[in-house]
PDB file of N, CA, C and O in Angstrom:
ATOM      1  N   UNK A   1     -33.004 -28.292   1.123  1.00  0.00           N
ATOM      2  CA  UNK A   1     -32.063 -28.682   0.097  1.00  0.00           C
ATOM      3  C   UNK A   1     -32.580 -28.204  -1.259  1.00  0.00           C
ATOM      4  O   UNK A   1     -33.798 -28.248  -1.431  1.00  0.00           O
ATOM      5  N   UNK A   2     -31.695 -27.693  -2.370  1.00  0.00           N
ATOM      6  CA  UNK A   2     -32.121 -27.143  -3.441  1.00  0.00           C
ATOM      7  C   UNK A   2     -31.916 -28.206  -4.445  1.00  0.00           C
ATOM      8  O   UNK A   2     -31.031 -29.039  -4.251  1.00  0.00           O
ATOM      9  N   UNK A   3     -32.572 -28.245  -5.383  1.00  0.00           N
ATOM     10  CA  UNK A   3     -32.609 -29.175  -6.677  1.00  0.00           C
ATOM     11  C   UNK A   3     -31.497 -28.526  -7.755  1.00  0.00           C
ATOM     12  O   UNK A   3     -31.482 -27.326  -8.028  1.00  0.00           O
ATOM     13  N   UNK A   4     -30.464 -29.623  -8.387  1.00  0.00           N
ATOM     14  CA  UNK A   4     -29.688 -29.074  -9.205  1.00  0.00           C
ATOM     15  C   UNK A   4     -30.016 -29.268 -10.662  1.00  0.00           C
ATOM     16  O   UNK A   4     -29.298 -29.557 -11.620  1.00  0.00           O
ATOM     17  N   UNK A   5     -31.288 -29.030 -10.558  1.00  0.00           N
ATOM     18  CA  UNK A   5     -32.087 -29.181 -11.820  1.00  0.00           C
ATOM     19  C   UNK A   5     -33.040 -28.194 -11.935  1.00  0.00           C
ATOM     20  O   UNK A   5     -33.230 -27.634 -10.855  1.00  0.00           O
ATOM     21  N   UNK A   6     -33.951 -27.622 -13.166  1.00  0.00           N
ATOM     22  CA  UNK A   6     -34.693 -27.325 -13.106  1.00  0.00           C
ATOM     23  C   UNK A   6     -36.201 -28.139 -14.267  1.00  0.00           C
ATOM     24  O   UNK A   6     -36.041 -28.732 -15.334  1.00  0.00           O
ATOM     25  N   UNK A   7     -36.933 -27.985 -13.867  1.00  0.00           N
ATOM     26  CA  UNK A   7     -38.138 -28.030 -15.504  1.00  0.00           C
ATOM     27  C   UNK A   7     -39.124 -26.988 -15.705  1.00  0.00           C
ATOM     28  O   UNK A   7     -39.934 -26.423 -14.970  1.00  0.00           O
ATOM     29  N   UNK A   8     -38.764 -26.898 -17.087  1.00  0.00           N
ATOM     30  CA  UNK A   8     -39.415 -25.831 -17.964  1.00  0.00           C
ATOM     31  C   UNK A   8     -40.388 -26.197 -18.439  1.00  0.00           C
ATOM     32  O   UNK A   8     -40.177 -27.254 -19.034  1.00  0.00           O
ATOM     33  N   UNK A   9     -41.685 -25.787 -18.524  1.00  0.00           N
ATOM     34  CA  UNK A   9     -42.916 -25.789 -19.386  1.00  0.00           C
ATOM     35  C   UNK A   9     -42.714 -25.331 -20.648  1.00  0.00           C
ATOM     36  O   UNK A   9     -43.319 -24.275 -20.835  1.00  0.00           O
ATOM     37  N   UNK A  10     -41.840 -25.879 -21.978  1.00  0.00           N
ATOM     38  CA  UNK A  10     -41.934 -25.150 -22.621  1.00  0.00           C
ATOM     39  C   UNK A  10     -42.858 -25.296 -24.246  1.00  0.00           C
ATOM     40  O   UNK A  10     -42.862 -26.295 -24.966  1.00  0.00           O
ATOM     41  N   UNK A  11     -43.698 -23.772 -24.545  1.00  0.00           N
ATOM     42  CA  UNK A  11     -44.553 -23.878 -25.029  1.00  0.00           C
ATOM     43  C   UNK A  11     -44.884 -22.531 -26.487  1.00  0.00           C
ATOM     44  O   UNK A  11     -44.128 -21.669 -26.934  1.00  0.00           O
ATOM     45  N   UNK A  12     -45.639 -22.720 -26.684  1.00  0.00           N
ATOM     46  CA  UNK A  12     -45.406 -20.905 -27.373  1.00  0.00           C
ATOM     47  C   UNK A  12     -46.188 -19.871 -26.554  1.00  0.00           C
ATOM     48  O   UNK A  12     -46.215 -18.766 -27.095  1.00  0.00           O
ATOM     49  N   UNK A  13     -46.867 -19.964 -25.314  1.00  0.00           N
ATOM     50  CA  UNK A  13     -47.521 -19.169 -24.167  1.00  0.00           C
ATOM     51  C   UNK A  13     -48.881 -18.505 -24.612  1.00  0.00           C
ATOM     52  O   UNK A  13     -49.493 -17.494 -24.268  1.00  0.00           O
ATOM     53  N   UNK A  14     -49.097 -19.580 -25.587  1.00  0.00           N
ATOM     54  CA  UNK A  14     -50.714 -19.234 -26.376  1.00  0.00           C
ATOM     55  C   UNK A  14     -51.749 -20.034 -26.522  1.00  0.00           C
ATOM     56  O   UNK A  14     -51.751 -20.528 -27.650  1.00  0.00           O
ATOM     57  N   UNK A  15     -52.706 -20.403 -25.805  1.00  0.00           N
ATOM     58  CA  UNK A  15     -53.799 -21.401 -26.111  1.00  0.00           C
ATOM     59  C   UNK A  15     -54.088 -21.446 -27.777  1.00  0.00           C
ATOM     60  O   UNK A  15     -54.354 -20.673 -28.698  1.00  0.00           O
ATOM     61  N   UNK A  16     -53.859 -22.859 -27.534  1.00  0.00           N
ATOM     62  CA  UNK A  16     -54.631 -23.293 -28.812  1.00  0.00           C
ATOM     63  C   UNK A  16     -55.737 -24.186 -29.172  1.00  0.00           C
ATOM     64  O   UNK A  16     -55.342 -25.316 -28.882  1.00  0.00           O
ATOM     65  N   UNK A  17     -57.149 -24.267 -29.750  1.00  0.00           N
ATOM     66  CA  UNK A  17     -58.032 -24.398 -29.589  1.00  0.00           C
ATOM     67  C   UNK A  17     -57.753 -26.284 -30.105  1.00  0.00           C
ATOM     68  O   UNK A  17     -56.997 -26.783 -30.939  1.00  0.00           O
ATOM     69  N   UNK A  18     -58.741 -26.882 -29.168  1.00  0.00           N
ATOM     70  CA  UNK A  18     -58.920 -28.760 -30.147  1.00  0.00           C
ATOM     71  C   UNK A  18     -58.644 -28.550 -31.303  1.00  0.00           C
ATOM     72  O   UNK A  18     -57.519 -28.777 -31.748  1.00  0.00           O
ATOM     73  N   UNK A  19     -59.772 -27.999 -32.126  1.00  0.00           N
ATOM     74  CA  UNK A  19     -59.739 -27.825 -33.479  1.00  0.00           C
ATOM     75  C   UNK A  19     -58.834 -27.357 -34.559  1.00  0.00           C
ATOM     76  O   UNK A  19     -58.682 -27.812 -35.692  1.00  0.00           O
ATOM     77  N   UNK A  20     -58.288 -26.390 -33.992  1.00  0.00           N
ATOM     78  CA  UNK A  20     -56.925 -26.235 -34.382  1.00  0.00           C
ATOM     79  C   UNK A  20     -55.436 -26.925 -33.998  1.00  0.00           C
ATOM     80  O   UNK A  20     -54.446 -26.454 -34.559  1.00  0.00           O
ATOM     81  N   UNK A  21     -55.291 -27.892 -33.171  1.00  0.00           N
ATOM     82  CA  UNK A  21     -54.659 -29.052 -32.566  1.00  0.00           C
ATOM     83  C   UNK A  21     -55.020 -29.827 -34.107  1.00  0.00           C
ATOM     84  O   UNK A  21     -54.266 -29.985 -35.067  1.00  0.00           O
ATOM     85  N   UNK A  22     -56.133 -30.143 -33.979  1.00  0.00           N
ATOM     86  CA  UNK A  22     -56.692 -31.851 -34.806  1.00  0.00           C
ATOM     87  C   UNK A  22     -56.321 -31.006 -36.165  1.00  0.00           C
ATOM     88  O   UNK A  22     -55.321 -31.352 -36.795  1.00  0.00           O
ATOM     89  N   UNK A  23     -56.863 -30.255 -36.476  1.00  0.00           N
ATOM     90  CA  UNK A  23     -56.683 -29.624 -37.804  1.00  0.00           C
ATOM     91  C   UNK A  23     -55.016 -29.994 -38.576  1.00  0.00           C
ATOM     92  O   UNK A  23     -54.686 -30.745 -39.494  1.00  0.00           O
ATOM     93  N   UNK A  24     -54.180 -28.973 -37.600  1.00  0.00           N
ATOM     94  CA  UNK A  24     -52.695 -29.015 -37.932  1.00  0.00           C
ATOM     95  C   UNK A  24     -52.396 -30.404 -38.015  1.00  0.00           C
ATOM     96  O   UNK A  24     -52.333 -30.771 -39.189  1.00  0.00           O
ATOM     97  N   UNK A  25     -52.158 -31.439 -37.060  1.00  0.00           N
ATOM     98  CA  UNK A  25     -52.181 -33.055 -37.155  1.00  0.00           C
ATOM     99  C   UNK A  25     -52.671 -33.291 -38.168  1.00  0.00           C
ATOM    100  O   UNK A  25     -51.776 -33.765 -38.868  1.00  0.00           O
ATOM    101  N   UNK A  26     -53.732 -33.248 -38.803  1.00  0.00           N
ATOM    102  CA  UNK A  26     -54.421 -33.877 -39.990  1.00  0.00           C
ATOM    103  C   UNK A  26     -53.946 -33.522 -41.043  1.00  0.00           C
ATOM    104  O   UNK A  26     -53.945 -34.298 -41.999  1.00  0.00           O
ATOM    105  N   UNK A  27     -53.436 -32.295 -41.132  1.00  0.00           N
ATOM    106  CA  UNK A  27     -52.503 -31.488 -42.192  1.00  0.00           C
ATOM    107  C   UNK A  27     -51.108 -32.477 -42.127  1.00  0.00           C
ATOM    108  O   UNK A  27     -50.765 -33.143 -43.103  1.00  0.00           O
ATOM    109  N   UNK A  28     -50.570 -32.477 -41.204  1.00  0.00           N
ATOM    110  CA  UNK A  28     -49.249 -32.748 -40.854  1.00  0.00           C
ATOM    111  C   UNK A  28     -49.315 -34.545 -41.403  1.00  0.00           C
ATOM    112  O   UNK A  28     -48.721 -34.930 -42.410  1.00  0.00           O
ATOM    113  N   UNK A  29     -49.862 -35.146 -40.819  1.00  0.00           N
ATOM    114  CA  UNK A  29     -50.453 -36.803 -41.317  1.00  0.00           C
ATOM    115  C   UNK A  29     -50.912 -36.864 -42.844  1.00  0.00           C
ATOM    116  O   UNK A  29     -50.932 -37.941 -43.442  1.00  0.00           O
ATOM    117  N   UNK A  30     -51.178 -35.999 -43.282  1.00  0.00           N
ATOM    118  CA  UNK A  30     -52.059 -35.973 -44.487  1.00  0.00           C
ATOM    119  C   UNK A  30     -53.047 -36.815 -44.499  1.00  0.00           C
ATOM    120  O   UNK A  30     -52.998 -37.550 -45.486  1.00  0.00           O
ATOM    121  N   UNK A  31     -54.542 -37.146 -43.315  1.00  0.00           N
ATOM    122  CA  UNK A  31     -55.699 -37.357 -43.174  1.00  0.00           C
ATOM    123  C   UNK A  31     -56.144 -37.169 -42.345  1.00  0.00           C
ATOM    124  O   UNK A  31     -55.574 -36.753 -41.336  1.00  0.00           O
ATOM    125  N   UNK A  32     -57.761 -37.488 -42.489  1.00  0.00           N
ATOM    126  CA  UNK A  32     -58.638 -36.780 -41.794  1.00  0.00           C
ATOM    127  C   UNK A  32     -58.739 -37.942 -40.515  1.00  0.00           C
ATOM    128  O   UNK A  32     -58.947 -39.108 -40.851  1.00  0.00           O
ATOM    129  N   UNK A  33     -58.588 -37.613 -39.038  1.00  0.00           N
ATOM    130  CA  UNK A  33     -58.877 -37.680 -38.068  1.00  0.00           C
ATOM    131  C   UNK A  33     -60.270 -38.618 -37.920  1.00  0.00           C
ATOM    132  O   UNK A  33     -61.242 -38.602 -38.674  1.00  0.00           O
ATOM    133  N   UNK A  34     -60.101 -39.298 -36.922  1.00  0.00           N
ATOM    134  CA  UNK A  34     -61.456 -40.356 -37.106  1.00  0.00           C
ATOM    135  C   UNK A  34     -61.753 -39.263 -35.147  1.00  0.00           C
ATOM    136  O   UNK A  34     -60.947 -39.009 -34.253  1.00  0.00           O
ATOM    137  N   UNK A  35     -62.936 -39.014 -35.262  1.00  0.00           N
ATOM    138  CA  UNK A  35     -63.364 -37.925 -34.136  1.00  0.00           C
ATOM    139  C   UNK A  35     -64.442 -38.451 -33.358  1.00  0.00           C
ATOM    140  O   UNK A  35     -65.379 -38.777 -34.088  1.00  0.00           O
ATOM    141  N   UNK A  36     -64.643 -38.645 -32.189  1.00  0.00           N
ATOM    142  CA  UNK A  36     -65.577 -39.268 -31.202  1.00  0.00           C
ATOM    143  C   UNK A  36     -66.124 -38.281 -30.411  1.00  0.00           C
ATOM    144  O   UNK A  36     -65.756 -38.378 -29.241  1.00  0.00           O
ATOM    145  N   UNK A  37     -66.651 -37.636 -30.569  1.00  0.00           N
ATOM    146  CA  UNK A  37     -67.141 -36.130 -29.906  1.00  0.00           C
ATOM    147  C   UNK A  37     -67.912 -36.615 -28.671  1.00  0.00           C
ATOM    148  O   UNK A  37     -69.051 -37.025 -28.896  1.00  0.00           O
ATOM    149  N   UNK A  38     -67.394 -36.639 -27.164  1.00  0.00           N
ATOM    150  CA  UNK A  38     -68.049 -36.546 -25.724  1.00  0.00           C
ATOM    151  C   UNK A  38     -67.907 -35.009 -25.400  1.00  0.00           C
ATOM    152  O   UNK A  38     -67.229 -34.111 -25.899  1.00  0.00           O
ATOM    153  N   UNK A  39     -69.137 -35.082 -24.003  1.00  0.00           N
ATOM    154  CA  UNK A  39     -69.122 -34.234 -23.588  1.00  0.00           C
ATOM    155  C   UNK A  39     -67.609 -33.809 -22.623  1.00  0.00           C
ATOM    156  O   UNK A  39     -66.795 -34.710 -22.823  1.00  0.00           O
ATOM    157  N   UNK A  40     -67.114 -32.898 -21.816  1.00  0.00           N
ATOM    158  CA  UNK A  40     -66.050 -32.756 -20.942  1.00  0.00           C
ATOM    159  C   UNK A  40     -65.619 -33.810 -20.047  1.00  0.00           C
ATOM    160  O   UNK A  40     -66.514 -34.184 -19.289  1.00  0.00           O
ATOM    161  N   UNK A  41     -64.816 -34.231 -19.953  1.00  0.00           N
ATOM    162  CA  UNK A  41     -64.530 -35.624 -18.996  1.00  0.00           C
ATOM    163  C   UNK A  41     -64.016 -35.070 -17.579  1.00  0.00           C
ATOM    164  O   UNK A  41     -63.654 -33.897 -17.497  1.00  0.00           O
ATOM    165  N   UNK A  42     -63.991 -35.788 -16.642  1.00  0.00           N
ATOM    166  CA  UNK A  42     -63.294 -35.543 -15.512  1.00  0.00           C
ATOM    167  C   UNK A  42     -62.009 -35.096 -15.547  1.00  0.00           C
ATOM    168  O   UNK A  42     -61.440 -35.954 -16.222  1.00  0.00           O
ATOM    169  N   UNK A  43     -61.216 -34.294 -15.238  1.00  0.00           N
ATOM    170  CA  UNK A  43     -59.882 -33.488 -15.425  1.00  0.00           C
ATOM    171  C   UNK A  43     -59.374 -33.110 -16.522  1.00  0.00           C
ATOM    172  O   UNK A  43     -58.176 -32.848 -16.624  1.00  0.00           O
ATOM    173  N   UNK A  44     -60.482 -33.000 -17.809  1.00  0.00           N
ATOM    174  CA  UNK A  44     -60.155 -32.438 -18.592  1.00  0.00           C
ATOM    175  C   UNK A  44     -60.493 -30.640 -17.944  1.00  0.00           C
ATOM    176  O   UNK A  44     -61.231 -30.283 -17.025  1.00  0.00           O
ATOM    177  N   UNK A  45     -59.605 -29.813 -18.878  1.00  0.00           N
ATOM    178  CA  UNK A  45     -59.826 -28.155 -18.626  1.00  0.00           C
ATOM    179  C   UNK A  45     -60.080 -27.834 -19.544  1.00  0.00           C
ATOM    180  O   UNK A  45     -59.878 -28.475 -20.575  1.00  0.00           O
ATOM    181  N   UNK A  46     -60.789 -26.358 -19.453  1.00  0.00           N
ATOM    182  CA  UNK A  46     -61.433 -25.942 -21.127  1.00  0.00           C
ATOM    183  C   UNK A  46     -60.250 -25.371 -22.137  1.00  0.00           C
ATOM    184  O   UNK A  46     -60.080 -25.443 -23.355  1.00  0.00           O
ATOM    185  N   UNK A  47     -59.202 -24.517 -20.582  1.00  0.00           N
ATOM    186  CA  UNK A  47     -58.316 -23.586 -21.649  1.00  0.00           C
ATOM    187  C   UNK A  47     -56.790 -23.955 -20.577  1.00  0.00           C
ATOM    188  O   UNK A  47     -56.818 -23.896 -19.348  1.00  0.00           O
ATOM    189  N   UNK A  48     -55.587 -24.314 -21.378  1.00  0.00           N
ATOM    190  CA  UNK A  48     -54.678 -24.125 -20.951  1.00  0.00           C
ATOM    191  C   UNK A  48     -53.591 -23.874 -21.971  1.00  0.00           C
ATOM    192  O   UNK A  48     -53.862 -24.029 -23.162  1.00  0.00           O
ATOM    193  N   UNK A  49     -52.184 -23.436 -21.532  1.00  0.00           N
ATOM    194  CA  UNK A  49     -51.123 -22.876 -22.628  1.00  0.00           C
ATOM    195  C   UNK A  49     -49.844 -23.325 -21.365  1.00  0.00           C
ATOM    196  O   UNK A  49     -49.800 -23.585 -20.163  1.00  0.00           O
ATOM    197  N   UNK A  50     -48.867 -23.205 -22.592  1.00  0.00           N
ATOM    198  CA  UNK A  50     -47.384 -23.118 -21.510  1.00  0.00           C
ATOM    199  C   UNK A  50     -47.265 -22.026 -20.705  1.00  0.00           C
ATOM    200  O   UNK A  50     -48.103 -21.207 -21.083  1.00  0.00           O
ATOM    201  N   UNK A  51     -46.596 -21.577 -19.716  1.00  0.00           N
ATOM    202  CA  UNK A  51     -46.454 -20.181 -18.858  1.00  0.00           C
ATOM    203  C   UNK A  51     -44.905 -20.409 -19.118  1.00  0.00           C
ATOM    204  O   UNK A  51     -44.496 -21.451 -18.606  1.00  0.00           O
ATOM    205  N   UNK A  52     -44.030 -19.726 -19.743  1.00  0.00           N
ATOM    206  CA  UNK A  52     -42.744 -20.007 -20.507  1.00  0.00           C
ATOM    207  C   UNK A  52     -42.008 -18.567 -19.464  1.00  0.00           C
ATOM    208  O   UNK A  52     -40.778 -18.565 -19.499  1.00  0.00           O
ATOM    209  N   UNK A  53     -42.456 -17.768 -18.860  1.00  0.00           N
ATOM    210  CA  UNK A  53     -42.360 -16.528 -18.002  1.00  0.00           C
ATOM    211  C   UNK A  53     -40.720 -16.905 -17.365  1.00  0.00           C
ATOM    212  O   UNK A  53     -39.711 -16.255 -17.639  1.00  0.00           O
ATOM    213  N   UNK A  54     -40.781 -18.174 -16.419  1.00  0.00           N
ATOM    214  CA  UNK A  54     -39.379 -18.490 -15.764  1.00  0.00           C
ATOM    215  C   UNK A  54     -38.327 -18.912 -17.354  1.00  0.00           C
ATOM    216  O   UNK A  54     -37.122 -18.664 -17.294  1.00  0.00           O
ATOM    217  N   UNK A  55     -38.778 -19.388 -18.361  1.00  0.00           N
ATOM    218  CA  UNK A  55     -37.963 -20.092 -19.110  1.00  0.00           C
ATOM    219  C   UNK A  55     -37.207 -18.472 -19.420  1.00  0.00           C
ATOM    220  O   UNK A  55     -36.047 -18.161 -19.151  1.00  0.00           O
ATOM    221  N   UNK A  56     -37.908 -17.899 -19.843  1.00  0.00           N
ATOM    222  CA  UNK A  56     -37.484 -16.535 -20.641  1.00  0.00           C
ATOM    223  C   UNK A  56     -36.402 -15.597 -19.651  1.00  0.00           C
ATOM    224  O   UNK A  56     -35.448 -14.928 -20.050  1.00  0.00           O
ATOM    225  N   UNK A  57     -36.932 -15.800 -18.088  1.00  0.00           N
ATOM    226  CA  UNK A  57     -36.115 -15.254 -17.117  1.00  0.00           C
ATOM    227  C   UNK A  57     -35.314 -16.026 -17.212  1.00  0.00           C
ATOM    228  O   UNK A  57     -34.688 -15.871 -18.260  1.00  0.00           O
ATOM    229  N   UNK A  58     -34.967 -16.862 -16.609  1.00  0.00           N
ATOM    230  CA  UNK A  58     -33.948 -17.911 -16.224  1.00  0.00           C
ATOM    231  C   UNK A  58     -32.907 -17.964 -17.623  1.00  0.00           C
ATOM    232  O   UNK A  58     -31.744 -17.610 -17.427  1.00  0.00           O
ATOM    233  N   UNK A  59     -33.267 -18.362 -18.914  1.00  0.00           N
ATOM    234  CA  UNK A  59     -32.543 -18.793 -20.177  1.00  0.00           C
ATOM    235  C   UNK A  59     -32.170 -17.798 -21.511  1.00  0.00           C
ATOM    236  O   UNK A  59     -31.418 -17.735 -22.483  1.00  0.00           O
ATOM    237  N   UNK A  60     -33.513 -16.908 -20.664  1.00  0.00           N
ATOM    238  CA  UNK A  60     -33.467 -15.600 -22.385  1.00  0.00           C
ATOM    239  C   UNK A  60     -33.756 -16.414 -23.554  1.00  0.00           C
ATOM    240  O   UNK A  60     -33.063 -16.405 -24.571  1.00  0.00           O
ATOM    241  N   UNK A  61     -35.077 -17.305 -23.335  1.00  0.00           N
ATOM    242  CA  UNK A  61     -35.209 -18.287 -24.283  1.00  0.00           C
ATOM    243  C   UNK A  61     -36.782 -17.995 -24.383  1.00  0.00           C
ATOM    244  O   UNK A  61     -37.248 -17.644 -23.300  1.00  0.00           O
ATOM    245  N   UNK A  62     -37.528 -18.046 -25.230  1.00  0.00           N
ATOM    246  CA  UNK A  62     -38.694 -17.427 -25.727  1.00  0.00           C
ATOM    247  C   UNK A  62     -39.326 -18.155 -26.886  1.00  0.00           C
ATOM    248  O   UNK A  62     -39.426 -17.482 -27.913  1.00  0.00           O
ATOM    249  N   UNK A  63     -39.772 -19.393 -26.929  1.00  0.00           N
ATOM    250  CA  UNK A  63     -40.372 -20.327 -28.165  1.00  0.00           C
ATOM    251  C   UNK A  63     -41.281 -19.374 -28.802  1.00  0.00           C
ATOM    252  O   UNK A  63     -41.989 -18.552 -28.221  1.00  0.00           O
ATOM    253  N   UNK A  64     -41.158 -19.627 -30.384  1.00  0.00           N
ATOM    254  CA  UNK A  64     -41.967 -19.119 -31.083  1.00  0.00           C
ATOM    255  C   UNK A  64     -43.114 -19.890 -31.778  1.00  0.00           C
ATOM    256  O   UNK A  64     -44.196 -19.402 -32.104  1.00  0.00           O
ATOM    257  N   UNK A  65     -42.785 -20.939 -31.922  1.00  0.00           N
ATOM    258  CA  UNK A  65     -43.345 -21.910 -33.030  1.00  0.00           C
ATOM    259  C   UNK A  65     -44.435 -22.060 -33.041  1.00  0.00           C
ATOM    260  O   UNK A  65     -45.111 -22.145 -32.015  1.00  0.00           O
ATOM    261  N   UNK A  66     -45.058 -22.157 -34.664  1.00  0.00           N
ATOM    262  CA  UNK A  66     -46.754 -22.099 -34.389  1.00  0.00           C
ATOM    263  C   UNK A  66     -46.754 -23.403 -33.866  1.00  0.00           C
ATOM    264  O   UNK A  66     -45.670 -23.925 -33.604  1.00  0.00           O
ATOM    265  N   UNK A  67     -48.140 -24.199 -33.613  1.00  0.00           N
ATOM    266  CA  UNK A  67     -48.767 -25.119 -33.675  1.00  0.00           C
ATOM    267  C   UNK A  67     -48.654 -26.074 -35.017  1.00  0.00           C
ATOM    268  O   UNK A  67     -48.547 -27.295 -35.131  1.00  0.00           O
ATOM    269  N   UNK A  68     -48.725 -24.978 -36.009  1.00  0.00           N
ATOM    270  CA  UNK A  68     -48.900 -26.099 -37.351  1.00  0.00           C
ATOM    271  C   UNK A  68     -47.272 -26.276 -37.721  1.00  0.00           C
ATOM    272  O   UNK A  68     -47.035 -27.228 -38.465  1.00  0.00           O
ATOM    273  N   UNK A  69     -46.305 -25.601 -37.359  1.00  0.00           N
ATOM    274  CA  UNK A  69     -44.773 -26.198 -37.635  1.00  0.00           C
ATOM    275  C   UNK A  69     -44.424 -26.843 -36.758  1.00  0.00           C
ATOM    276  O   UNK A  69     -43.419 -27.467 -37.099  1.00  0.00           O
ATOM    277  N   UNK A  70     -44.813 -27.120 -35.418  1.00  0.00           N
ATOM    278  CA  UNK A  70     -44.040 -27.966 -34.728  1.00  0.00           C
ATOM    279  C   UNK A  70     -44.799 -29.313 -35.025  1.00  0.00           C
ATOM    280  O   UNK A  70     -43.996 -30.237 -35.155  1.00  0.00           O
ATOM    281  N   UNK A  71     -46.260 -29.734 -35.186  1.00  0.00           N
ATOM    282  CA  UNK A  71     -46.707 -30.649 -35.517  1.00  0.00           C
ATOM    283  C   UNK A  71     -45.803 -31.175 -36.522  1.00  0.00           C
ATOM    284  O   UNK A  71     -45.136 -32.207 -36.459  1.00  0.00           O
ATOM    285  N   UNK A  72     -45.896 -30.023 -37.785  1.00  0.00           N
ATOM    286  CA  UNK A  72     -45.243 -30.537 -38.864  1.00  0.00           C
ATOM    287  C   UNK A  72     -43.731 -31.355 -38.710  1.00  0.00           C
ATOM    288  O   UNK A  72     -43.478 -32.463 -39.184  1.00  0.00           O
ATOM    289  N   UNK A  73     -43.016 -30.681 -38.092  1.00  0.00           N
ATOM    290  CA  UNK A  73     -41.695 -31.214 -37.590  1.00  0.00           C
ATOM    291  C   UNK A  73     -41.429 -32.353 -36.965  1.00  0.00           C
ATOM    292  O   UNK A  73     -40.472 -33.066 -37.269  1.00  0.00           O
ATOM    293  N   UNK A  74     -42.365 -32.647 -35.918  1.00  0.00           N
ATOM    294  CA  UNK A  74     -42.437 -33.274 -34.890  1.00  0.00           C
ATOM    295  C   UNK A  74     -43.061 -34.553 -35.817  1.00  0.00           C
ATOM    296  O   UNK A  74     -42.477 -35.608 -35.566  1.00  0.00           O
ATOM    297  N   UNK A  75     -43.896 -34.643 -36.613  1.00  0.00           N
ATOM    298  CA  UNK A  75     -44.975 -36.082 -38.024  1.00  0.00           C
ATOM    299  C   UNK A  75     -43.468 -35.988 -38.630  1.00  0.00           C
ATOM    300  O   UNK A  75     -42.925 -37.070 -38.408  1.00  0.00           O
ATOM    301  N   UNK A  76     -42.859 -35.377 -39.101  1.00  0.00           N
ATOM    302  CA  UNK A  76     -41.645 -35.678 -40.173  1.00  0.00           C
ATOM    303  C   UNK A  76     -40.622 -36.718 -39.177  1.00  0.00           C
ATOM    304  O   UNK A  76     -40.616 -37.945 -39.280  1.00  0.00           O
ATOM    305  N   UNK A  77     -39.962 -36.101 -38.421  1.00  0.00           N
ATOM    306  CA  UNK A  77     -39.069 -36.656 -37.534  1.00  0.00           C
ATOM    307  C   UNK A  77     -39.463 -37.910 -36.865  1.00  0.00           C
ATOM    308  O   UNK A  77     -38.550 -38.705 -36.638  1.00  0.00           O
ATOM    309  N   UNK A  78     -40.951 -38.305 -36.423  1.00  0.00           N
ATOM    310  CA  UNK A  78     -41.319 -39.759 -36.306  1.00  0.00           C
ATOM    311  C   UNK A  78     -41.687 -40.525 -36.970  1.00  0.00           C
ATOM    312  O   UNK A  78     -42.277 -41.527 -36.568  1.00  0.00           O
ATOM    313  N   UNK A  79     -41.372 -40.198 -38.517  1.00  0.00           N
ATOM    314  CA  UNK A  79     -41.977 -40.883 -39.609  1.00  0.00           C
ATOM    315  C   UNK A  79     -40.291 -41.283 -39.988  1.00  0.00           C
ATOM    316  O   UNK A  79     -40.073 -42.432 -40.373  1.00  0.00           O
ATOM    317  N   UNK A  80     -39.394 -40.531 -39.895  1.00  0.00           N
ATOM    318  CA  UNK A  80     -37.765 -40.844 -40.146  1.00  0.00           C
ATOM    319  C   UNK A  80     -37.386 -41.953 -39.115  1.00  0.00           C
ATOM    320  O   UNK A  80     -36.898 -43.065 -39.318  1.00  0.00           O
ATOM    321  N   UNK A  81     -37.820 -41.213 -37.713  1.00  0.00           N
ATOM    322  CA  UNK A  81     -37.162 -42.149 -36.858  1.00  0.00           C
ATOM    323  C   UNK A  81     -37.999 -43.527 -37.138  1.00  0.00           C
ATOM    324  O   UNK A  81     -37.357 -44.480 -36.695  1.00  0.00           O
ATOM    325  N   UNK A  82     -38.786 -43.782 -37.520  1.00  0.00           N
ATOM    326  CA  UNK A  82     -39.402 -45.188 -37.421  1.00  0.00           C
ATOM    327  C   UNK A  82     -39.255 -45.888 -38.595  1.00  0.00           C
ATOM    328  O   UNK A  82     -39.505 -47.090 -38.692  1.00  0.00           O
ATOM    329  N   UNK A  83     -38.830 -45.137 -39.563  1.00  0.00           N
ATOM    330  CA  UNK A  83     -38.562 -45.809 -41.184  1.00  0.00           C
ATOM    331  C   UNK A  83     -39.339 -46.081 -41.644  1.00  0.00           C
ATOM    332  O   UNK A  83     -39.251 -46.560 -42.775  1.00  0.00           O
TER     333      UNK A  83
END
């Protein structure tokens, strides 16, 4: 039986480093991050990204967005929605 659905990973198909994660957030929040530095935990991975490959086949749809605008977007819009 086939699914009349699908799900998309969708991403900009580019690793992006912790530091540049926490960075953009801290930008986006306007402060500095309170940081607990461990070593690798159990099921954490060192490197992963979206694979957007089917989205682009399937939709002709191709995300661009850096890291630091969707943060940005994404801190604005839950700072509205919550009042």
């Amino acid at each position: 039986m086939r699914a009349s659905y699908k799900i998309y990973n969708i991403g900009n198909n580019q690793p992006v480093t912790l530091r540049r994660f926490i960075t953009a957030l801290e930008t986006a929040l306007g402060q500095k991050a309170v940081e607990n530095h461990l070593p690798m935990q159990p099921g954490d991975v060192p490197v992963t990204y979206a694979d957007v490959d089917e989205l682009i086949a399937d939709v002709g749809f191709k995300p661009a967005t850096e890291v630091e605008d969707g943060l940005e977007q994404f801190v604005r819009w839950y700072q509205d929605y919550q009042g």
